[in-house]
Structure formats: C-alpha cells, structure tokens
N, C-alpha and C positions, 0 to 999 in steps of 0.2 A: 413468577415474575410476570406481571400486567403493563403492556405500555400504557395503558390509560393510568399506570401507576404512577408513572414517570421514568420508570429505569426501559431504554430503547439505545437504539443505532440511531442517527442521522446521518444521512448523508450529505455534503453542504457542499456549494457552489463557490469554492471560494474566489475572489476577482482580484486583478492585480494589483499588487500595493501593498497588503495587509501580511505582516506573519502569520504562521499556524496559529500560533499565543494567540493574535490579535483575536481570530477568529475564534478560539476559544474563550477569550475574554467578552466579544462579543454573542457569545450563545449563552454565558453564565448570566450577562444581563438579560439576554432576552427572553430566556425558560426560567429566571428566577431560580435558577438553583447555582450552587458551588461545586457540585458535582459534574463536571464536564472533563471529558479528555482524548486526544486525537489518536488516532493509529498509526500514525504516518507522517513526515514534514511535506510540505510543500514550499519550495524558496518563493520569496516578497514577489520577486517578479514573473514565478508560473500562476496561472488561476485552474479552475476545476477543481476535481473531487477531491473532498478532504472529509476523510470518515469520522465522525464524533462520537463517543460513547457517553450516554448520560444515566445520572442514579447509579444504580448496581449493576447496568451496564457496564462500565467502567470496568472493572472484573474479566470481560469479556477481552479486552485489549490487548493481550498476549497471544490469545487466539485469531486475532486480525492482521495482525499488523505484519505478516509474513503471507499474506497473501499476492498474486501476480496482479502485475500493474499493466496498462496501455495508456500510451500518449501520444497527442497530435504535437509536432515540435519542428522547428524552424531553426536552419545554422545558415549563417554569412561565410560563404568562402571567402578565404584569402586575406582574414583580419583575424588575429588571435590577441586574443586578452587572459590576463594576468590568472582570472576566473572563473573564466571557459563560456563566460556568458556575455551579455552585454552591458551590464552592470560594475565588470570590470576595465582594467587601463589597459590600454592597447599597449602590447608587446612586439608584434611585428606584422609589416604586411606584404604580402604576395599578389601580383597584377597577374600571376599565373594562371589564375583562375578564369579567365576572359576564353582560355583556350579547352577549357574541362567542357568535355560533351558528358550526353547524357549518359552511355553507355559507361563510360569510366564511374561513374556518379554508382549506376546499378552495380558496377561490379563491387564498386568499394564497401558499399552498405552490406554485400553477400558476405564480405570477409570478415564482417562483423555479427554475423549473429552464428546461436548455437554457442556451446559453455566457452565461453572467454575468458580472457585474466585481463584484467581491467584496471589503470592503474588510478585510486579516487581521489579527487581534486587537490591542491594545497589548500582553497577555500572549501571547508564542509566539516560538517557537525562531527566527523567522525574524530574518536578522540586518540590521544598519545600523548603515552604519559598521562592519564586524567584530566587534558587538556584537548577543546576540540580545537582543530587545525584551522578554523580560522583564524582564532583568536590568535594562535602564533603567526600564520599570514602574515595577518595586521600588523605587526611587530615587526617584520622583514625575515620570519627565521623562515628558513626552508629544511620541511623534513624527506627525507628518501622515503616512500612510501612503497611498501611490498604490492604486487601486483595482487585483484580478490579476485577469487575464480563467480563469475556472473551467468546468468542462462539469460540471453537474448532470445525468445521464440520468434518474432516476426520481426525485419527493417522493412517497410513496404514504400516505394517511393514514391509518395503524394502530388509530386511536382517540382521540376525545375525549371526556374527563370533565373538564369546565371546574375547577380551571385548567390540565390536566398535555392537553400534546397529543402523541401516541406516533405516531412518522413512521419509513418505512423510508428511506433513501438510497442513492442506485446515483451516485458522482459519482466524476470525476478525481482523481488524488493532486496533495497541494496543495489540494485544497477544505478549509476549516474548518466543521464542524457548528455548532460553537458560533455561528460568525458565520452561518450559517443558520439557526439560534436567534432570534440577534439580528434579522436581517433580517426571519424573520417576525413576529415581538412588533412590531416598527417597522411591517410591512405591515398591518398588525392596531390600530398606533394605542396599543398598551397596555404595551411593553415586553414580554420573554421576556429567560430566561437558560437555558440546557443543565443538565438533572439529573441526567439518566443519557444513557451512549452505548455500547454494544458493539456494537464492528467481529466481521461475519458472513462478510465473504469479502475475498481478495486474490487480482483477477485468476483465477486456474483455482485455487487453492487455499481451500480450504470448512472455518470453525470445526467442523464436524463429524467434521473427518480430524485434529484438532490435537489432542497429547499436553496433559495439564492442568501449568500450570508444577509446581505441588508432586510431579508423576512425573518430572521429569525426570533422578530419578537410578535410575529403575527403570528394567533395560534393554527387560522385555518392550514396556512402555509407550511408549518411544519408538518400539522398531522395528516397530509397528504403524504409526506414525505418518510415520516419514522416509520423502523424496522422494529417489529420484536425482538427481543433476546434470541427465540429460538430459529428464526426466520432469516436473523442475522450468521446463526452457523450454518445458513446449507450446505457448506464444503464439506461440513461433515459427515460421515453416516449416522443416523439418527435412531437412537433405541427406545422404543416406546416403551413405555413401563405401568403397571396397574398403580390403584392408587396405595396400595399396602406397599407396596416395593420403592414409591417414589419416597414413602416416608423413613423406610430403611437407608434409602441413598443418603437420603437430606440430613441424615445422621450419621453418615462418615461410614455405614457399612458398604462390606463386599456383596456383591451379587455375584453367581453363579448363572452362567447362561442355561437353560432347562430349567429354573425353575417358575412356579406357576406363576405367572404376569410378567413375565418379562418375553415381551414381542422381537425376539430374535431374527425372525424367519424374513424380517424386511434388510439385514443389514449382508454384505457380502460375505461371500462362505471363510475366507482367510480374516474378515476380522472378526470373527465369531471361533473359529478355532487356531488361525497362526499363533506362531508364539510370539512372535511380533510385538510389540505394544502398538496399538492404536488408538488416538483420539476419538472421540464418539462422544454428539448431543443425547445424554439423555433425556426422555420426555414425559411430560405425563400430559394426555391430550396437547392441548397449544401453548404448555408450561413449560419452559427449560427448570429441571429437577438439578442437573449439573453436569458440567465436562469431566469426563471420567476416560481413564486407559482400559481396554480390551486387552487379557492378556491370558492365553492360556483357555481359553474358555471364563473367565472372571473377569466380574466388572470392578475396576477400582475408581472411587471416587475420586478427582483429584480437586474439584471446585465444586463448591454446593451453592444451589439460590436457594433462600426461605418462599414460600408459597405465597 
C-alpha cells in the first residue's frame, strides 16, 4: 500500500456544527473517492480530531478506533441538562455553585480518574435493543443503563472561573466527557453539563498534524497531512519481513518466527515467544504486507494489503 496510491490515514480538524457523516461526506467530495470512513464519533457541537481512513485504508479501522483519547473540555457548574451538554434542556439549577472553591473543584476531578464505572448518557449512539439511546431519548423513554467500567488516565485542571471549569482529559475510548461533566457537577453537590470539548489527540496522532475539514479538497493541504497505512499502526510492534515472506503473508500463509527473512529481533521478547496473541504490523520496507497475530512463536495473518 502507497499513499501516493490513495489508500492513507487523515487526520482532519473537524470544526463545530458538522457531524462525523458530514465530515466524511465532505472528504468523499474532496478526495473524489467513496471510499472514506472514520474511527471515532465526535458529537455536532465538539470540534478537533476526527481520524479518516481512505482507499484500502479503510480496513485499518478496527485497528484505530480503540485507541486513547485527550481532550480540552469546558462544564458550567450548577445548570444540568437533559444531555449532559449544552445543546440540551435545562433540567435543574443550583446557585451552589457561587460558593465551590478551587480546591473542592481539584479534589472532585481526583475522584474521577483511574478505572471507573461510568454510567453513559440517555443521549448517545450507544445502542439497546438494536436501538441507539438517543433515538429512544427523543421519544421520552428512559432506559436504566448499567454502569461501563472506563480508564480515566489524566483530569488536569486547566482553569477555574466560577462557573465554567476548563479540564484536560487523557481517558480510554468509550469514556464519555459529557458524563464526566455530569459526574463532577454531582461530585460538587451543584450539577454541571459540558460547554465545549475539542478532542486534541488520538493515540500517536496529534490535532496539530490534521488537515482543517474546509481543505479537504485542497490537494497541498491534505498531503501535508496524510499517514501511511504502516505509519498509521505505530502502536503496534512492527515485523519487518523480506520480500519472499511478504509474498507468503499476502497469501494467507503462516510464518514462523526463525525463519530466514523475517526480522524478529526488533519486536519485544514476549511478543515473539508469549503465548499470548499479539497484534503486529507486518512490513516489507515502508509497505504494510498485513496485521497479523503473534502466537506461540507464529505469525498468523489476520488482514492482508495487496502490494
């Protein structure tokens, strides 16, 4: 796979207003292709990075989209809405908030990070019954939702000017801000709902590398911007391979770690002998060959690129 091919990562800038869709309706016009698809949602009203997958990229999407997220994001003490954002109906409010110092503010966010149970919005994609929970929202039904266990790594507190409190986020995908929102307005005694959110990084790709959507039909401005296929998996450990063995792979066979062309000796000692399965870029030179499992000392192909 070549990005001068057309199959790449994008990273895109996406700005407030537009759906994911939108944005990916707007890449399919810009790059002239139908082949576009995201990693990740981002709701209408957060902006930042929204990863794209294009061409036979696309393939790669499974391997993304379970990466860790950071975000810059903004709650209103003492207003809560239907939402958890500001794009919903106010539910209730609390003047409590006038008396919240900062130190309460720091402790509340501490109580929030590290694996949490989390309980995710009545508005969001997430579905029940084959239904996603907004669309019942909308409707007035309320479901009881089971708390999901979340990994928070960072709450860092960016700033408080009573009422708006400005927090960075380093957490799991699948975490919701908004219900971290919620949570700390609730830790706090006075309600909170989410003003603003812009997502800052996904996994090894950085909002400061990502094309702005409105360029996306400008070709310098993408291809400042596009990831290779194989550039795109750095998370993973990466098995270089000769070019006889890249053709064995690309045809669904097993490899054996020891045998001749296949550069082992760069990937860690447990994913070359655990019995583990582990994910692992195959490579040949700057070619992703395919994602494959490490298992036992054997490589199994699980997803092949043609060359």
């Amino acid at each position: 796979m070549r990005t001068a091919d057309g199959d790449y990562v994008l990273p895109v800038d996406k700005p407030e207003g537009p759906t994911s869709h939108d944005v990916v309706a707007m890449a399919r016009r810009g790059l002239g292709t139908r082949r576009v698809g995201h990693t990740g949602t981002l709701d209408p009203f957060a902006s930042g990075l929204l990863v794209l997958c294009v061409g036979r990229a696309t393939r790669l999407a499974e391997y993304l989209s379970g990466l860790d997220k950071r975000y810059a994001a903004e709650a209103r003490l003492g207003v809560s809405t239907d939402t958890l954002d500001r794009e919903g109906e106010l539910i209730e409010e609390d003047d409590g908030w006038k008396t919240v110092k900062i130190e309460a503010v720091e402790a509340a966010l501490r109580t929030l990070e590290g694996r949490i149970q989390q309980v995710p919005p009545q508005y969001s994609a997430k579905k029940v019954g084959g239904e996603a929970m907004h669309r019942k929202a909308r409707r007035g039904e309320s479901v009881d939702l089971a708390p999901v266990a979340v990994d928070v790594y960072e709450l860092q507190l960016l700033r408080f000017e009573p009422p708006t409190v400005t927090f960075g986020v380093h957490c799991s995908t699948g975490t919701y801000v908004r219900a971290l929102a919620r949570d700390l307005g609730k830790a706090l005694g006075v309600g909170a709902h989410l003003t603003a959110l812009r997502r800052t990084s996904v996994g090894p790709f950085d909002l400061e590398d990502a094309v702005e959507a409105n360029d996306l039909g400008q070709a310098d401005a993408v291809e400042a911007s596009r990831v290779s296929p194989l550039a795109a998996l750095s998370h993973l450990p990466t098995l270089q391979v000769a070019d006889d063995v890249a053709a064995r792979v690309r045809h669904g066979q097993r490899v054996r770690m020891g045998t001749p062309g296949v550069g082992a000796d760069a990937l860690p000692v447990d994913a070359v002998a655990g019995s583990a399965a582990r994910l692992v870029a195959v490579a040949h030179a700057d070619d992703l060959v395919a994602v494959g499992r490490l298992e036992d000392g054997v490589l199994k192909p699980a997803k092949v690129f043609p060359a």
